[in-house]
Steps between C-alpha positions, in 0.01 A plus 500: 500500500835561407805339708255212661511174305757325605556623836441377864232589756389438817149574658395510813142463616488322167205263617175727407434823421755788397806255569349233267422713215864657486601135457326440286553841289861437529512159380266633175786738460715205516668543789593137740304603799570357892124495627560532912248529749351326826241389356616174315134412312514883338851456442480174292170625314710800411754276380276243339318851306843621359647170407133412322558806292859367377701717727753394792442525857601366837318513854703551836309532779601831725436657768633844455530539883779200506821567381556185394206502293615805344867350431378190354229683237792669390699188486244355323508782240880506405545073526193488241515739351879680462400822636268735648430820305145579604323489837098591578517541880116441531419263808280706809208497720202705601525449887201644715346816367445648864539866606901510628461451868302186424747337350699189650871515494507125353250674184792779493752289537422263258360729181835720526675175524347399174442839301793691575786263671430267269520700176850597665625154537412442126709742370795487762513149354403576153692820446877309550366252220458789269789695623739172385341507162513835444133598454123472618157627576299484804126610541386500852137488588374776688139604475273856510513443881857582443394849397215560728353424833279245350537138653565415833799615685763255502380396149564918380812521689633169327433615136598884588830319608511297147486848342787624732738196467438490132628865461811428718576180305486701164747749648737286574466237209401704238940578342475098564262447200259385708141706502220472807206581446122420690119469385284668710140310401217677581135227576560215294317207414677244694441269777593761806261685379259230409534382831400837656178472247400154642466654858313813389330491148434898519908594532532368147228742373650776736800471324441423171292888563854656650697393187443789228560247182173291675671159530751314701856464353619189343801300598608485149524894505721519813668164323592698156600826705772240701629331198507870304709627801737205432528514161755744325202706367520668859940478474444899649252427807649465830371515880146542368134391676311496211122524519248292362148569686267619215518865621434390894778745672439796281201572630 
């Protein structure tokens, strides 16, 4: 994809799933990639996948709910690296799946901590980076559930607010030369939802059923749409949720 090779990204959530498979799709692109996530195992076998393949990576372990954390991946970026012109604002949670009043303000408290507050201290730290450089592209992960009423509550009202912030940050970045733009994945094959499979074998089949294309999504689609929205083949998209669900919220 055009305007890629040579650049600098960072991915959070970059340990399994979606998150992984951008890294690893930018660093085929040629892109030096800053692999960040809790998770340190993921992280390194992320790393360890990318750098096996000839390509350049580095893992920083973040929490996107510490500032610090936050500061330092980008730290990590620029000192490496020389820059920061791409960012995949990936890392979230699930949290309990109850009906709303059934929900416990720790579960609230910590999935909008993750989903939404933490996409928001990613870019208030990565935005600056780009801003001194002059350019950049950020893809934020928000979900179907960002759409819909699908999901439970605080997990909807975290990607509805990804959506939200991502259309404010375009507005007010966009004569900057910076473009924001979010995913919005429909059921894909990953371990969240491979996890929810484990505990009840029939919700796969349900919702393989729901999805009109008759299969799950895989990371590697939601991974090409990221890098794609990144790449100056998209130069004109801005403030976008772009869907990739195989037909699921048309219905």
């Amino acid at each position: 994809m055009n305007g890629i090779q040579d650049g600098v990204a960072v991915v959070t959530g970059a340990g399994s799933g979606i998150g992984r498979r951008t890294a690893l799709r930018f660093a085929e692109e040629g892109a030096s990639v800053v692999v960040a996530d809790i998770v340190e195992d993921g992280g390194e076998e992320t790393v360890r996948s990318i750098q096996d393949d000839g390509g350049d990576a580095t893992f920083i372990r973040t929490d996107v709910t510490d500032e610090d954390d936050v500061d330092r991946m980008v730290e990590e970026a620029v000192d490496r690296y020389g820059g920061l012109d791409f960012a995949h604002n990936n890392a979230g949670l699930e949290g309990d799946s109850n009906a709303l009043a059934e929900h416990s303000e720790a579960n609230w408290d910590q999935v909008i901590d993750v989903n939404l507050k933490g996409v928001w201290r990613c870019m208030k730290r990565e935005i600056p980076e780009m801003l001194e450089q002059g350019s950049g592209s950020i893809v934020n992960t928000a979900s179907i559930s960002g759409l819909t009423g699908s999901g439970g509550s605080p997990y909807v009202a975290s990607k509805h607010g990804v959506i939200g912030l991502t259309r404010k940050a375009t507005l007010d970045y966009a004569d900057e030369n910076i473009r924001i733009n979010a995913v919005c994945p429909g059921i894909i094959d990953t371990p969240m939802v491979q996890r929810a499979g484990e505990d009840n074998p029939e919700m796969m089949d349900q919702m393989t059923a729901g999805v009109p294309a008759g299969r799950l999504g895989d990371p590697e689609e939601i991974a090409q749409a990221v890098v794609w929205l990144c790449s100056d083949d998209s130069s004109f998209v801005m403030g976008h949720p772009l869907t990739i669900d195989g037909g699921l919220t048309v219905q």
